[in-house]
N, C-alpha and C positions, 0 to 999 in steps of 0.2 A: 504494500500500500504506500503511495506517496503524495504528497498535495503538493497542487500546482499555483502557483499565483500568477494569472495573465494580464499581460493589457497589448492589447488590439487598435489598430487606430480608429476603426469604428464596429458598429455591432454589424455589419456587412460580413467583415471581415471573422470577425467570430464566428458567425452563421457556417461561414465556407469551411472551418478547420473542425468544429464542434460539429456538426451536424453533416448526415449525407441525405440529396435530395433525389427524393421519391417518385415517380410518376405513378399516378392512382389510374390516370387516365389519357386514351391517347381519340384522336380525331380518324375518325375512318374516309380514309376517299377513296372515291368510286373508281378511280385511274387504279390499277393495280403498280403504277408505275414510280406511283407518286408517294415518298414518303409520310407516315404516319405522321402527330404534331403532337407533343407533349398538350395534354387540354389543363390538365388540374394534378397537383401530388402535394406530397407533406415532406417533412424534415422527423427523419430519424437520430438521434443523438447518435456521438461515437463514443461516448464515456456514460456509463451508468449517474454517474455523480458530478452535475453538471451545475454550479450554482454562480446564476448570472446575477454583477453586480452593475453592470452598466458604468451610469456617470459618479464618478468619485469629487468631492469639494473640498477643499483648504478648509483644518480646522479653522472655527472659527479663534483668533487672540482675543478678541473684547466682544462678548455677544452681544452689548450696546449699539454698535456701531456698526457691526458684520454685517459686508458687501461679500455675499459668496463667490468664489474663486471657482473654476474648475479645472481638473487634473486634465490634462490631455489623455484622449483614448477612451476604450472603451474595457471594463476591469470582468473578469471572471474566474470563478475558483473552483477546480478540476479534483476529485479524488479519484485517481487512478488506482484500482483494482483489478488486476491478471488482463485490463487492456493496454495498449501500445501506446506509449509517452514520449514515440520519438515526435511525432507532431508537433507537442506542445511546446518543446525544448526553444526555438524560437523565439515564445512568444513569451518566455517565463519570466518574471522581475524578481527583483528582491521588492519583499512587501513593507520592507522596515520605512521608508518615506510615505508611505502611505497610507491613511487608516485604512482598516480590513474586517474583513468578517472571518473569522474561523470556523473551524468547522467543530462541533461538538460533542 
């Protein structure tokens, strides 16, 4: 088991490494010649334990006066169990600059 701490430049990009896309349904035409067309599908995750944190904010210093900040990227936190963590390897940060969510 190992946890992952990402960030992504947007959740696009997450979508594409987390997730594999599905086709539920495809277009029939009547040309036999003519390629089928992806019509509708979903997103299957590729880790069991997939916990999207999205947009991250600068602690607040003075909650008086606190203009929220934001972290660049997009943040998600991976516990990998018996699947494949070369993917992630990439995208992995040190989480210590950044508040975080753990896992429990």
């Amino acid at each position: 088991m190992s946890d992952f701490y990402l960030k992504f430049v947007d959740e696009e990009q997450a979508q594409e490494v987390l997730y594999t896309k599905v086709v539920d349904e495809w277009s029939e035409p009547e040309d036999p010649d003519v390629e089928p067309i992806p019509l509708r599908w979903h997103y299957v995750p590729n880790y069991v334990n997939i916990d999207t944190i999205g947009v991250i904010y600068e602690p607040a210093p003075d909650p008086e006066d606190y203009v929220p900040v934001q972290y660049e990227g997009w943040f998600v936190n991976v516990r990998v169990v018996g699947e494949d963590a070369e993917p992630l390897i990439a995208y992995s940060i040190d989480p210590e600059p950044y508040p975080m969510r753990v896992w429990g």
